[in-house]
N, CA, C and O atoms as a GROMACS GRO file, in nm:
protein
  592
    1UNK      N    1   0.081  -0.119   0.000
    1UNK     CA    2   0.000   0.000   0.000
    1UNK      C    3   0.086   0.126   0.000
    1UNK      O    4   0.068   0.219  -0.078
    2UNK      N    5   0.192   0.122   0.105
    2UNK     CA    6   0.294   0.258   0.038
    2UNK      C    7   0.356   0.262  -0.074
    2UNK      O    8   0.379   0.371  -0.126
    3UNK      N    9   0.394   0.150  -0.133
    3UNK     CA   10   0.443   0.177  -0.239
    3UNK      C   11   0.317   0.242  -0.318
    3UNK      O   12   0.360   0.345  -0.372
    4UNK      N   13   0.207   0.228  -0.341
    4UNK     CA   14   0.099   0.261  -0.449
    4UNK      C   15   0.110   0.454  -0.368
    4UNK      O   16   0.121   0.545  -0.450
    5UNK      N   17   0.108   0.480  -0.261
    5UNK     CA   18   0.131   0.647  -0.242
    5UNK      C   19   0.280   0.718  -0.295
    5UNK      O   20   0.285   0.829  -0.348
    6UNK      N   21   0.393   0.634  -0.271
    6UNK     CA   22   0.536   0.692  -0.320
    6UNK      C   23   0.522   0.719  -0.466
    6UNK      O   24   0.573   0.816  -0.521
    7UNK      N   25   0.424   0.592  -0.549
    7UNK     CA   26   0.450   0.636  -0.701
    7UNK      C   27   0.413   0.776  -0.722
    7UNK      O   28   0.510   0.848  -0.749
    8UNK      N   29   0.305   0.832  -0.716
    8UNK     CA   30   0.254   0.984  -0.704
    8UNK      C   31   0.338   1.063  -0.680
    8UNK      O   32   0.376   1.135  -0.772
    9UNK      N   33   0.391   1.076  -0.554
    9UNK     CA   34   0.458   1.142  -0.510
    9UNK      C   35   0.612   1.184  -0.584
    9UNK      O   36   0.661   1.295  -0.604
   10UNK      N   37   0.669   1.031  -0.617
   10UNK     CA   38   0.802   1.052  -0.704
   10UNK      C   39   0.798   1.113  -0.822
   10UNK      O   40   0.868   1.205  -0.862
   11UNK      N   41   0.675   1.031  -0.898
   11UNK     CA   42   0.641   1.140  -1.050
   11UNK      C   43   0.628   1.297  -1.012
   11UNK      O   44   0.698   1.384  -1.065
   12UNK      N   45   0.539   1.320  -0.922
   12UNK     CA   46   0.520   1.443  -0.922
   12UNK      C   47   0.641   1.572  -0.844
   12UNK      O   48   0.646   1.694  -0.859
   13UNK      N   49   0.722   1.485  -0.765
   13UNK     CA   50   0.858   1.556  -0.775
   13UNK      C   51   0.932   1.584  -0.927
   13UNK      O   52   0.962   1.693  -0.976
   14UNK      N   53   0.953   1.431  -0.988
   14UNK     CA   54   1.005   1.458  -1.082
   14UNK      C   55   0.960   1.586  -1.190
   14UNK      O   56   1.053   1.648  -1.242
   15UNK      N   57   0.838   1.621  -1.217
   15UNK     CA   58   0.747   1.697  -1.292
   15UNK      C   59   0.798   1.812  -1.266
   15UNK      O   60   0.848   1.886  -1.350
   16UNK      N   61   0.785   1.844  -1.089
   16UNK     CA   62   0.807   1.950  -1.050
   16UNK      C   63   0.959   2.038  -1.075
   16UNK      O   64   0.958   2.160  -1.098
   17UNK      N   65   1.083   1.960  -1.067
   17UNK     CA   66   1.220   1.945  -1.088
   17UNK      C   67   1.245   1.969  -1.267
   17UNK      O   68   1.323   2.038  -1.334
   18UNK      N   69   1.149   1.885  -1.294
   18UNK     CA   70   1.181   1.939  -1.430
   18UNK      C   71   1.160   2.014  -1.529
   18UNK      O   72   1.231   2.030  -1.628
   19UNK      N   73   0.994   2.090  -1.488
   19UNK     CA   74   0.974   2.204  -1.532
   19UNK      C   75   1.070   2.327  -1.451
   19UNK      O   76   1.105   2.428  -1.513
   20UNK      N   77   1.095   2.313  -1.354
   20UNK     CA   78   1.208   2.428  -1.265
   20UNK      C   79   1.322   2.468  -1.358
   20UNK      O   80   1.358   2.580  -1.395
   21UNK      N   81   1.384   2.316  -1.395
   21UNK     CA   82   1.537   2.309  -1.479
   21UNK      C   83   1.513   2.397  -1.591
   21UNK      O   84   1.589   2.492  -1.607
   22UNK      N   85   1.374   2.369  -1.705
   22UNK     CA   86   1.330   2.392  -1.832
   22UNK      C   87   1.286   2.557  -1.788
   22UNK      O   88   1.286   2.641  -1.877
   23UNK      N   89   1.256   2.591  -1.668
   23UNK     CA   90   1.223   2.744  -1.658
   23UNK      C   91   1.380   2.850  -1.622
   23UNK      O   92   1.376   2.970  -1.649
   24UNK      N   93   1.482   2.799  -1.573
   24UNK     CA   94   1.587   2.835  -1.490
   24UNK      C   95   1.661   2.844  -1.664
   24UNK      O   96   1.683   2.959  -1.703
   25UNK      N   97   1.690   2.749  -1.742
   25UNK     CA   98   1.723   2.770  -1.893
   25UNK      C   99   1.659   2.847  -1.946
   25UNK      O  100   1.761   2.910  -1.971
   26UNK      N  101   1.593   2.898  -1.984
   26UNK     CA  102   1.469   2.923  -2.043
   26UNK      C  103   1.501   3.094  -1.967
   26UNK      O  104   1.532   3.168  -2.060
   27UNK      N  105   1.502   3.155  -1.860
   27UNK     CA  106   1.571   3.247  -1.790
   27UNK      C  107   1.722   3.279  -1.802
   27UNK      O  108   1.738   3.400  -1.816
   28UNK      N  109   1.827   3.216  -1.803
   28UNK     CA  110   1.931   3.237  -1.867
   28UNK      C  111   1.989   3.309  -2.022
   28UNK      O  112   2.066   3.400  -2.052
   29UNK      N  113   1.915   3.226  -2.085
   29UNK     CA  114   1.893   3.258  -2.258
   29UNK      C  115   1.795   3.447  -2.255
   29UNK      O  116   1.839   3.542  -2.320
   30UNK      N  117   1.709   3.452  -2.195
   30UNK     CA  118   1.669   3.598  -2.243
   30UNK      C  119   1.755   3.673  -2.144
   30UNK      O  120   1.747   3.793  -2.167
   31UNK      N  121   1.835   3.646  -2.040
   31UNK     CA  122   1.946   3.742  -1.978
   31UNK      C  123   2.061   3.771  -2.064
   31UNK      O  124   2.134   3.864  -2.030
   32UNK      N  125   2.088   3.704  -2.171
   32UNK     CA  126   2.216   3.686  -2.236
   32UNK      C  127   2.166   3.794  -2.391
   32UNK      O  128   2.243   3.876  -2.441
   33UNK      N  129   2.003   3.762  -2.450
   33UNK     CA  130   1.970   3.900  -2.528
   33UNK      C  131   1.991   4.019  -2.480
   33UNK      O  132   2.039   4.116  -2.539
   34UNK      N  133   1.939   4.010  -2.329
   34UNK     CA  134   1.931   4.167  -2.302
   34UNK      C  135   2.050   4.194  -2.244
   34UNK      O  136   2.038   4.288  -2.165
   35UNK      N  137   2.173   4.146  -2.251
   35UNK     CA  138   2.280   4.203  -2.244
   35UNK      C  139   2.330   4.316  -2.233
   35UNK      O  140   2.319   4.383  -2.336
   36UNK      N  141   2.415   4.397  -2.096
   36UNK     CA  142   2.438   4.564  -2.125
   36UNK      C  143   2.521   4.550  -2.193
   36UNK      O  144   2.602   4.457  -2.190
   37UNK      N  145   2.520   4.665  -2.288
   37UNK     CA  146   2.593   4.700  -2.368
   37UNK      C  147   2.808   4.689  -2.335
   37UNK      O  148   2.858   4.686  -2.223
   38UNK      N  149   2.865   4.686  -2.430
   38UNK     CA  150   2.989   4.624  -2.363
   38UNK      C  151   3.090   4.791  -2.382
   38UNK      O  152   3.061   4.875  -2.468
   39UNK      N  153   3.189   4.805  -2.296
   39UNK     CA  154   3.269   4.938  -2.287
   39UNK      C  155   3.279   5.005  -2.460
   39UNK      O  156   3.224   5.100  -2.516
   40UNK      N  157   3.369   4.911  -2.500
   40UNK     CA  158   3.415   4.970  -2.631
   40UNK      C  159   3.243   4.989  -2.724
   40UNK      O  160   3.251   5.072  -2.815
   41UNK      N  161   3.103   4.925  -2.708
   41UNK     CA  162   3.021   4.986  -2.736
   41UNK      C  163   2.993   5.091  -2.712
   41UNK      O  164   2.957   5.162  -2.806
   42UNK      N  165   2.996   5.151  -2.573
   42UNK     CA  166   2.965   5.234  -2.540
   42UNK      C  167   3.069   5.386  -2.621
   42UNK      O  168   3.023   5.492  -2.664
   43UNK      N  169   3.170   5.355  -2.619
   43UNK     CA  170   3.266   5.417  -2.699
   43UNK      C  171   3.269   5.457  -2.818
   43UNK      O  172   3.306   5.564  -2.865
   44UNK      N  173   3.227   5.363  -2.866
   44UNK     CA  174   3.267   5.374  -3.012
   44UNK      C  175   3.023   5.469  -3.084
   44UNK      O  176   2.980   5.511  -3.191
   45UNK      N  177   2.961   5.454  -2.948
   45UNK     CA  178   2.844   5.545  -2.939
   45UNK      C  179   2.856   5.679  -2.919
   45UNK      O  180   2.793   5.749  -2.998
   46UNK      N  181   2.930   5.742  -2.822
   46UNK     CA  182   2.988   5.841  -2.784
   46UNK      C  183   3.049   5.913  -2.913
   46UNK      O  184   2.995   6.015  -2.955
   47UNK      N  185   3.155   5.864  -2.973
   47UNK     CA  186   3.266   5.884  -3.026
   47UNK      C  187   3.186   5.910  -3.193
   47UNK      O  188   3.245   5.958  -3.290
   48UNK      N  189   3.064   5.872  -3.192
   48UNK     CA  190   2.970   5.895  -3.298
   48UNK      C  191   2.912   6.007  -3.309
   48UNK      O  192   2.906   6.083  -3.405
   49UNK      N  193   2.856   6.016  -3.172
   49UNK     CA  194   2.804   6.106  -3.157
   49UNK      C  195   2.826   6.246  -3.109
   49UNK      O  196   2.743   6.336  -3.098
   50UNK      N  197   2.966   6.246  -3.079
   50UNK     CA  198   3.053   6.367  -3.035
   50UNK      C  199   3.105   6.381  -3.192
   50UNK      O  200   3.182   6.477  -3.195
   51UNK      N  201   3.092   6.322  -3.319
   51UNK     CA  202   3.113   6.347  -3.443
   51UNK      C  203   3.048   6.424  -3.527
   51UNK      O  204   3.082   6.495  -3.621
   52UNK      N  205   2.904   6.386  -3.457
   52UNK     CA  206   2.785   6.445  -3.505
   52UNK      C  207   2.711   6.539  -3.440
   52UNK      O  208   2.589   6.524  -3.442
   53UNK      N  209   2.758   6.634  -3.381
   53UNK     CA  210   2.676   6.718  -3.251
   53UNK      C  211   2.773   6.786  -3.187
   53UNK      O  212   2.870   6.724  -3.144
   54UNK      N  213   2.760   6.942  -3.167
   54UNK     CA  214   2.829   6.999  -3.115
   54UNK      C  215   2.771   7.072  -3.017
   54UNK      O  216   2.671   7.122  -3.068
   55UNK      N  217   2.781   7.108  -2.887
   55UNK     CA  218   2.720   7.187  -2.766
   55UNK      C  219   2.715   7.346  -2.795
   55UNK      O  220   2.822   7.404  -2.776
   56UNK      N  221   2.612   7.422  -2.838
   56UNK     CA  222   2.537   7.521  -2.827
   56UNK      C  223   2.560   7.602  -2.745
   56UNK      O  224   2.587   7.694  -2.822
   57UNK      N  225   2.573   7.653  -2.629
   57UNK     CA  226   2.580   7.726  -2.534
   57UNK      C  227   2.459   7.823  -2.510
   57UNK      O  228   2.410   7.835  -2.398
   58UNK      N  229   2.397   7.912  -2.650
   58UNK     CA  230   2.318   7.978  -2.632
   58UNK      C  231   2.193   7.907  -2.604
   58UNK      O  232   2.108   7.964  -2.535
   59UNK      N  233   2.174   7.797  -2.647
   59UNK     CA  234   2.064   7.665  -2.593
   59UNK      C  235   2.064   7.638  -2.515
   59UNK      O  236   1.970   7.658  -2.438
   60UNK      N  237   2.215   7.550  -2.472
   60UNK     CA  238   2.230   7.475  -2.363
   60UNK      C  239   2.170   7.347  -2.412
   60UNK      O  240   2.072   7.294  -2.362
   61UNK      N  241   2.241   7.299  -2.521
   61UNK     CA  242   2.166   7.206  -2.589
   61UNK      C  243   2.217   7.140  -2.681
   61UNK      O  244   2.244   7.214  -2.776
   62UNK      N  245   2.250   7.009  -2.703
   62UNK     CA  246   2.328   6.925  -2.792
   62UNK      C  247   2.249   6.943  -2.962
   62UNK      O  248   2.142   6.897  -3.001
   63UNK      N  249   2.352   7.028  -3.037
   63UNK     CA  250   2.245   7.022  -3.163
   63UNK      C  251   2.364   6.996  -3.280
   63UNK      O  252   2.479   7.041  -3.281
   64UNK      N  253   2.302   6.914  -3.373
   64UNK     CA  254   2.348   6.887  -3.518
   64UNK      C  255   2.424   6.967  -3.565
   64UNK      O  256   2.384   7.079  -3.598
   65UNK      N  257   2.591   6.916  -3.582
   65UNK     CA  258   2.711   7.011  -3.651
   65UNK      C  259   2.654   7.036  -3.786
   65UNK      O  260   2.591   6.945  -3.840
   66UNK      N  261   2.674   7.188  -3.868
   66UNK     CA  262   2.609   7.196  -3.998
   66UNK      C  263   2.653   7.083  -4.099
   66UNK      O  264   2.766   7.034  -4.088
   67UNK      N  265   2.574   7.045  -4.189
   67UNK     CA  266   2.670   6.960  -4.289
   67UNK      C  267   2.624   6.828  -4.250
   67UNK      O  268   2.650   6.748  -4.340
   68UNK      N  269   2.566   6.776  -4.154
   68UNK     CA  270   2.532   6.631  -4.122
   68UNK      C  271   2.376   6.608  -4.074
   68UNK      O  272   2.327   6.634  -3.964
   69UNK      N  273   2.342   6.576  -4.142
   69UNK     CA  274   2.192   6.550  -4.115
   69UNK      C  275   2.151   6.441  -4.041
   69UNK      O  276   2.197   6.328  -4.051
   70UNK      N  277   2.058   6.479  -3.963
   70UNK     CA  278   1.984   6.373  -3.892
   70UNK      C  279   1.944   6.244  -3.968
   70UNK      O  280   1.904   6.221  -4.083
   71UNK      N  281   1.981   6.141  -3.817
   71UNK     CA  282   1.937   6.007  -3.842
   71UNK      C  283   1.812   6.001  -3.984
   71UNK      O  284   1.776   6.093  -4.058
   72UNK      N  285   1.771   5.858  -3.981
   72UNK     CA  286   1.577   5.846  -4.132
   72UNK      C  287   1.566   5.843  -3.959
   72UNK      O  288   1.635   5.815  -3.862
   73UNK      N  289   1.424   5.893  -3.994
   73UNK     CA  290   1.315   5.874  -3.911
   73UNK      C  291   1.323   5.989  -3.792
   73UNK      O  292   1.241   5.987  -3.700
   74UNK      N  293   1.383   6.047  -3.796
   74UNK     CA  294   1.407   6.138  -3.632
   74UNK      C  295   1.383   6.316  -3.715
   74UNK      O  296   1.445   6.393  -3.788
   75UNK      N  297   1.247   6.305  -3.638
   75UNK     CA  298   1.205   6.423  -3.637
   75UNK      C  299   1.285   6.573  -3.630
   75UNK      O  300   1.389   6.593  -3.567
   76UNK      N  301   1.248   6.623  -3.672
   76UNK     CA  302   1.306   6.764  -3.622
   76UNK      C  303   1.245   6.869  -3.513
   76UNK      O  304   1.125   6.886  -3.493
   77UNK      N  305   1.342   6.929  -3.453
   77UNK     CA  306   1.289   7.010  -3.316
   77UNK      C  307   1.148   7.095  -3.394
   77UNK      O  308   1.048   7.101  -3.322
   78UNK      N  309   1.137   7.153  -3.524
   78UNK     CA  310   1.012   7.240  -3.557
   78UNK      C  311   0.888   7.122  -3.560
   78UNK      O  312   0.776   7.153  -3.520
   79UNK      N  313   0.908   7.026  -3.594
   79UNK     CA  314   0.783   6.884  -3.624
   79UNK      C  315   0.775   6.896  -3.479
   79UNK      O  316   0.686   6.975  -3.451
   80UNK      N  317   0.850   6.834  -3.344
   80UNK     CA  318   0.844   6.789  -3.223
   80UNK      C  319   0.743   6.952  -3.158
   80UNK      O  320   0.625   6.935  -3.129
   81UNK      N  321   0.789   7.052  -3.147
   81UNK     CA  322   0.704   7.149  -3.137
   81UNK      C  323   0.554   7.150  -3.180
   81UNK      O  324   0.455   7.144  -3.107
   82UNK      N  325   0.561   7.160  -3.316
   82UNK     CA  326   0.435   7.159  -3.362
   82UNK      C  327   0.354   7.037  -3.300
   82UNK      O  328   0.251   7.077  -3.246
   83UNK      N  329   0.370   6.918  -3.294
   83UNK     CA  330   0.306   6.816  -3.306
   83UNK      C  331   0.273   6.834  -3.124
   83UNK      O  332   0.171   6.787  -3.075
   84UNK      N  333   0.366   6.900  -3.049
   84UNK     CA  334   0.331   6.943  -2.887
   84UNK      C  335   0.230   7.038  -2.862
   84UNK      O  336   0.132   7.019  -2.790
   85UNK      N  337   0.262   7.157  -2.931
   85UNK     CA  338   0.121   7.273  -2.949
   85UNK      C  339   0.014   7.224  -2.999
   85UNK      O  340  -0.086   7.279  -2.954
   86UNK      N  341  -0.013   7.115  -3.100
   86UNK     CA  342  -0.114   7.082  -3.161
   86UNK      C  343  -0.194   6.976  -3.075
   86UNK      O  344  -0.307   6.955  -3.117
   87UNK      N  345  -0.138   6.872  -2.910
   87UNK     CA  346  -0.204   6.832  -2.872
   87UNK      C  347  -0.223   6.913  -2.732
   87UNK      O  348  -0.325   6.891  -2.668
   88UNK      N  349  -0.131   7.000  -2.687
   88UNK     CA  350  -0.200   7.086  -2.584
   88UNK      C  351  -0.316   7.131  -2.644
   88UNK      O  352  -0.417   7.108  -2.576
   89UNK      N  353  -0.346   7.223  -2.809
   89UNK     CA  354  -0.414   7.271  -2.795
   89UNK      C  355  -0.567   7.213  -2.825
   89UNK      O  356  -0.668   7.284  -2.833
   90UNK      N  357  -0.563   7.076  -2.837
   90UNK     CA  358  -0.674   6.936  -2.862
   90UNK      C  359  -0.719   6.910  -2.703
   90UNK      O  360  -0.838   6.888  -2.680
   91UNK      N  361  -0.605   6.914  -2.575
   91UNK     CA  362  -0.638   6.839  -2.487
   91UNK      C  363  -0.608   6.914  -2.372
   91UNK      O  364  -0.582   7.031  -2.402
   92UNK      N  365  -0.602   6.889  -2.245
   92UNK     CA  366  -0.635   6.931  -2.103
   92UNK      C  367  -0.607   6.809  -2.000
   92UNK      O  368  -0.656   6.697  -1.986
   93UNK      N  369  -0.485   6.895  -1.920
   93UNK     CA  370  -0.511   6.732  -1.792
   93UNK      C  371  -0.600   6.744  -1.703
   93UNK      O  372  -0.561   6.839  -1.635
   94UNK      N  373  -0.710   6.700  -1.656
   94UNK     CA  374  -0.803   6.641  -1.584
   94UNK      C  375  -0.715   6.620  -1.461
   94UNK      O  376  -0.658   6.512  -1.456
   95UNK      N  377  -0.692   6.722  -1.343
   95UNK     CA  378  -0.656   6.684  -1.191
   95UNK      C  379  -0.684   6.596  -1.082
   95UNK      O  380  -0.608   6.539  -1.002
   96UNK      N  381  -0.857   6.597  -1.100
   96UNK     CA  382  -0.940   6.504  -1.038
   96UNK      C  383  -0.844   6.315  -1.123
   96UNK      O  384  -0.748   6.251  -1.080
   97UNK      N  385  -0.899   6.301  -1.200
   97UNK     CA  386  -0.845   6.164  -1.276
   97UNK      C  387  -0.728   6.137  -1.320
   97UNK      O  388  -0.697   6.035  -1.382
   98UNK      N  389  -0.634   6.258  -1.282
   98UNK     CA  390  -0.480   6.231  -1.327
   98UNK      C  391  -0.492   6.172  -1.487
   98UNK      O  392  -0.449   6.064  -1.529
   99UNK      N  393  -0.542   6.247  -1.539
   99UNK     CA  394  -0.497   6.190  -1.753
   99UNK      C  395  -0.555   6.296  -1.846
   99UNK      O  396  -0.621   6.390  -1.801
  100UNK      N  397  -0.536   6.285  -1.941
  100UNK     CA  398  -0.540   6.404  -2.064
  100UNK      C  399  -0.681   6.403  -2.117
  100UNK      O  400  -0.722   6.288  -2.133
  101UNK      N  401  -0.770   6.501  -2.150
  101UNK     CA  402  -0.888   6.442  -2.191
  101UNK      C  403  -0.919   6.540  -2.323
  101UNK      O  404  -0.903   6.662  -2.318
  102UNK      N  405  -0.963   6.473  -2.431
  102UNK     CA  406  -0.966   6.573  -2.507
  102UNK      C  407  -1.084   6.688  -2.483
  102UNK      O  408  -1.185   6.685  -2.413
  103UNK      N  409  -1.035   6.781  -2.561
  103UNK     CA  410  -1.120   6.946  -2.538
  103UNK      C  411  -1.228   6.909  -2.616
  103UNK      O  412  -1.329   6.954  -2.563
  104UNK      N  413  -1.250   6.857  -2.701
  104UNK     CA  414  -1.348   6.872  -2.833
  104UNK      C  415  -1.443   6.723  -2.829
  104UNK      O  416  -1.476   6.661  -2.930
  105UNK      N  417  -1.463   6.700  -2.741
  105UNK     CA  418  -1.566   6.533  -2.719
  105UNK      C  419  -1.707   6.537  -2.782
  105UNK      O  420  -1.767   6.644  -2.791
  106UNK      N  421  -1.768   6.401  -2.831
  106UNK     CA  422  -1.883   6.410  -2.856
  106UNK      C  423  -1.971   6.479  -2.766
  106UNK      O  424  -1.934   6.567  -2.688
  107UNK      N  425  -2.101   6.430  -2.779
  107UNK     CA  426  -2.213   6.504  -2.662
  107UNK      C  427  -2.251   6.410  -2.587
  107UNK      O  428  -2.308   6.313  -2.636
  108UNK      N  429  -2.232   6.418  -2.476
  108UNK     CA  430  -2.319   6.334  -2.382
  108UNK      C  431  -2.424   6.305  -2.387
  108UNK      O  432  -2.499   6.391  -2.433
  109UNK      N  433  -2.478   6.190  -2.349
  109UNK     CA  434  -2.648   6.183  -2.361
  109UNK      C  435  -2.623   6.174  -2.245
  109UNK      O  436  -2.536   6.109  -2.188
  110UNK      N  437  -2.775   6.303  -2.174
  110UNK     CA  438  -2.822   6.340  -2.019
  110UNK      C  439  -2.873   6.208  -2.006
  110UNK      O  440  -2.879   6.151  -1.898
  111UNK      N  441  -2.907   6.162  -2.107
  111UNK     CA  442  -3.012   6.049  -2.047
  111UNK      C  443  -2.961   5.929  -2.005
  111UNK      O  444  -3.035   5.848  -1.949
  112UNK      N  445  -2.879   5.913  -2.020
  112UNK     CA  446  -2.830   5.798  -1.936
  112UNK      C  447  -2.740   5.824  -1.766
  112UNK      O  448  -2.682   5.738  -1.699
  113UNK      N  449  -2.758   5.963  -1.737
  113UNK     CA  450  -2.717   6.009  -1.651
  113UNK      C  451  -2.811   6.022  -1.546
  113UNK      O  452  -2.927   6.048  -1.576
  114UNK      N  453  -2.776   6.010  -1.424
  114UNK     CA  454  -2.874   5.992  -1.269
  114UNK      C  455  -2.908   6.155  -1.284
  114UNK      O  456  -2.854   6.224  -1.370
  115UNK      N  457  -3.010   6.208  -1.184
  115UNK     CA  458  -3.010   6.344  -1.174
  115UNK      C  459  -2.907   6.387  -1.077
  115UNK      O  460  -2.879   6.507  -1.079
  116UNK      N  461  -2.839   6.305  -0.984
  116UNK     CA  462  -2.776   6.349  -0.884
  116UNK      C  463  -2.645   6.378  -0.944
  116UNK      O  464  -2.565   6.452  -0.887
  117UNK      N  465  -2.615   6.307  -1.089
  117UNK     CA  466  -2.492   6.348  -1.136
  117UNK      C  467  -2.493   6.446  -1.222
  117UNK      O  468  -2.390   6.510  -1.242
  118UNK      N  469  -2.589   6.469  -1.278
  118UNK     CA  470  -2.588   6.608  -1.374
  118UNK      C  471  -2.633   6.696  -1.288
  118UNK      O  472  -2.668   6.800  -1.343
  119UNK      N  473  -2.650   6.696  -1.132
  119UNK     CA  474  -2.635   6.827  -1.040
  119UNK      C  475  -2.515   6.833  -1.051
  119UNK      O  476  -2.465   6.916  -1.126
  120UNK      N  477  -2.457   6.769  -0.997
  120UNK     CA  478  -2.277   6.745  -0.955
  120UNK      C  479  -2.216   6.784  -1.080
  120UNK      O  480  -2.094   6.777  -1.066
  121UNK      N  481  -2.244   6.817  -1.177
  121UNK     CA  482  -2.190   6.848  -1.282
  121UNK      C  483  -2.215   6.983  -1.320
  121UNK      O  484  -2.133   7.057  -1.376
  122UNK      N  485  -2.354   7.018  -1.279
  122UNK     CA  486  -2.405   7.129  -1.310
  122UNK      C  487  -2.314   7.210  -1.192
  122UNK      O  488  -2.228   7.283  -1.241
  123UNK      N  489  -2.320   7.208  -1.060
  123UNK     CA  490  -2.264   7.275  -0.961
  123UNK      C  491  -2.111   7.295  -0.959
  123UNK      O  492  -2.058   7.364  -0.872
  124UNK      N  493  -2.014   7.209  -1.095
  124UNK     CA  494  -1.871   7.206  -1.068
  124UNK      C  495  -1.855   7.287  -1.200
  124UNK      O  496  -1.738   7.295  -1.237
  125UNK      N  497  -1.952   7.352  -1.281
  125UNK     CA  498  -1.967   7.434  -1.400
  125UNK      C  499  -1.959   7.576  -1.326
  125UNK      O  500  -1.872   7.661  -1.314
  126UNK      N  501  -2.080   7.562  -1.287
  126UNK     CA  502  -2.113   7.697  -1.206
  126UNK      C  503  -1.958   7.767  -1.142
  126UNK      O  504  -1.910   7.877  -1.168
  127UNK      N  505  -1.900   7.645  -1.041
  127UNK     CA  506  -1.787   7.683  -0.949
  127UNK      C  507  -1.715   7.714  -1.068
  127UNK      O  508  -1.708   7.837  -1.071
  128UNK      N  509  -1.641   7.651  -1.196
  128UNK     CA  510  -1.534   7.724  -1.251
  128UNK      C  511  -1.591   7.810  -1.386
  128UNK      O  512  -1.506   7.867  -1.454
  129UNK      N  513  -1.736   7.820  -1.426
  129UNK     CA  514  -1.747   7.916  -1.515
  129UNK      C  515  -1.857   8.005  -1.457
  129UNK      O  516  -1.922   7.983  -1.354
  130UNK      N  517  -1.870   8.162  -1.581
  130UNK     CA  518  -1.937   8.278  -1.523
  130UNK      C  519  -2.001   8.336  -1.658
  130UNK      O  520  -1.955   8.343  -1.772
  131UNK      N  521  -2.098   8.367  -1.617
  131UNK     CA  522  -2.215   8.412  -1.768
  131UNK      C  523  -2.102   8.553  -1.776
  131UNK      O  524  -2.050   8.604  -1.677
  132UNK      N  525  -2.078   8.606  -1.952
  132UNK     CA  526  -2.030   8.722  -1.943
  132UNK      C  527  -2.117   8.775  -2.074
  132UNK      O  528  -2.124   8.739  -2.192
  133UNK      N  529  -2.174   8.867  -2.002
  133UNK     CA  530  -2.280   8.953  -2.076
  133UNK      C  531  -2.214   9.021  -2.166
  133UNK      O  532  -2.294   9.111  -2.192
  134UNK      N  533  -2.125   9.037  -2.229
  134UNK     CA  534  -2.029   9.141  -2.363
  134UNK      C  535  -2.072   9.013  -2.458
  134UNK      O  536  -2.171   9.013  -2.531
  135UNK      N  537  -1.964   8.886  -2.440
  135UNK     CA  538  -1.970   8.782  -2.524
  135UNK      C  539  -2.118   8.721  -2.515
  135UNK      O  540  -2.160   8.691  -2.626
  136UNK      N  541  -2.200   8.698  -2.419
  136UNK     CA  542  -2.345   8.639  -2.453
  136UNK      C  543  -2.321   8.503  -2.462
  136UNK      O  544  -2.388   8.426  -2.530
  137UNK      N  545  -2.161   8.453  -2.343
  137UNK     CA  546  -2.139   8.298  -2.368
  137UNK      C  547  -2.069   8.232  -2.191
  137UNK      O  548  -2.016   8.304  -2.106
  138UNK      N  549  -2.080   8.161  -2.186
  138UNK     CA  550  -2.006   8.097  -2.061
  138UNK      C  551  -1.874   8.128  -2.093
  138UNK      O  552  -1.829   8.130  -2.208
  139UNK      N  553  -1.791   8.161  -1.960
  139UNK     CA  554  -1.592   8.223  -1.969
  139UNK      C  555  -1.601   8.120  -1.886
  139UNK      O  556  -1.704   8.073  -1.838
  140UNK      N  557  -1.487   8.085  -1.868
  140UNK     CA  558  -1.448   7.970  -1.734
  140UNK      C  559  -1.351   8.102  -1.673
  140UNK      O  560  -1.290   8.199  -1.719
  141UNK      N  561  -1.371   8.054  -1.569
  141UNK     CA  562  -1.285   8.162  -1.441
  141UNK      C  563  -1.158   8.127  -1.433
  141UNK      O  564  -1.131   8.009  -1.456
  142UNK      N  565  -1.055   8.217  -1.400
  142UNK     CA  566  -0.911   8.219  -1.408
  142UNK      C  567  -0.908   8.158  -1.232
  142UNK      O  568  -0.961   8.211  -1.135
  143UNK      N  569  -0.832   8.038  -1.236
  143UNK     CA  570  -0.830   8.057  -1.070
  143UNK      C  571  -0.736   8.134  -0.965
  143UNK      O  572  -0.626   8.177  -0.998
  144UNK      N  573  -0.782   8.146  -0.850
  144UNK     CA  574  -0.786   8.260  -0.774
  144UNK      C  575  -0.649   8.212  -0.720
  144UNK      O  576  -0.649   8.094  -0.688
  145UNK      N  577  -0.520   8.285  -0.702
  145UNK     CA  578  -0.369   8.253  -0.695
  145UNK      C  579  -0.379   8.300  -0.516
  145UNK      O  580  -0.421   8.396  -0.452
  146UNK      N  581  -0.331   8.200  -0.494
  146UNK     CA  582  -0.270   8.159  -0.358
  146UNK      C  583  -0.141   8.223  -0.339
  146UNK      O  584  -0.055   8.213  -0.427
  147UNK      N  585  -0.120   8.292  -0.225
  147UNK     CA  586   0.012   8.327  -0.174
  147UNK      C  587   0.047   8.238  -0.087
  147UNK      O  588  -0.013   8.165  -0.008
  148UNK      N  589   0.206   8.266  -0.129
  148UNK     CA  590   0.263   8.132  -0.022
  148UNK      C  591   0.394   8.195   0.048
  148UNK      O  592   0.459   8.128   0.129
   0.00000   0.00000   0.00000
């Protein structure tokens, strides 16, 4: 009768031992892709790029010696600008929810909304906007600056 409990037990060590071995290999091999980079890499990166880039001073800013053009694919500081102004001026960070939300959203349907939340919505309008009788439109209010 013990022998019929040890068989279980031995297979299922064995199982256990040998998926461990097949995971512990298996861990080795993607440590050896992600490899840090080796000195003379690092060197011979540098030594590229101190070829291609000279320090600015009036910037304060590593920029492209004349005569050598940027990497394919790498934007230029006027694209990186534009493409920054163009989503500030799409979007807004949301303080309450910590994330970006765009300015320009479909329309809500009230109707799937409780009344207690389109108060709560209505009352957090009110707090940051103000009817202005010139324009004949809702302003949102500048908020009120804290001394410190």
């Amino acid at each position: 009768m013990k022998r019929q409990q040890a068989l279980p037990l031995i297979l299922s060590l064995f199982c256990a031992l040998g998926t461990g071995a097949a995971h512990a290999q298996d861990m080795g091999s993607t440590a050896a892709a992600a490899a840090p980079l080796t000195r003379e890499q690092v060197k011979r990166d540098r030594d590229e790029f101190l070829r291609t880039h000279r320090w600015d001073t009036i910037t304060d800013n590593w920029v492209l010696k004349s005569g050598v053009e940027a990497p394919t694919g790498v934007k230029s500081r006027a694209e990186v600008k534009a493409e920054r102004d163009e989503f500030l001026r799409n979007n807004r960070w949301n303080e309450t929810r910590d994330q970006w939300e765009p300015l320009h959203k479909a329309p809500r349907d009230l109707g799937t909304m409780t009344r207690e939340q389109v108060r709560a919505e209505t009352r957090q309008f009110v707090r940051t906007h103000q009817w202005n009788e010139e324009k004949s439109a809702w302003v949102e209010m500048t908020p009120k600056k804290v001394k410190k």
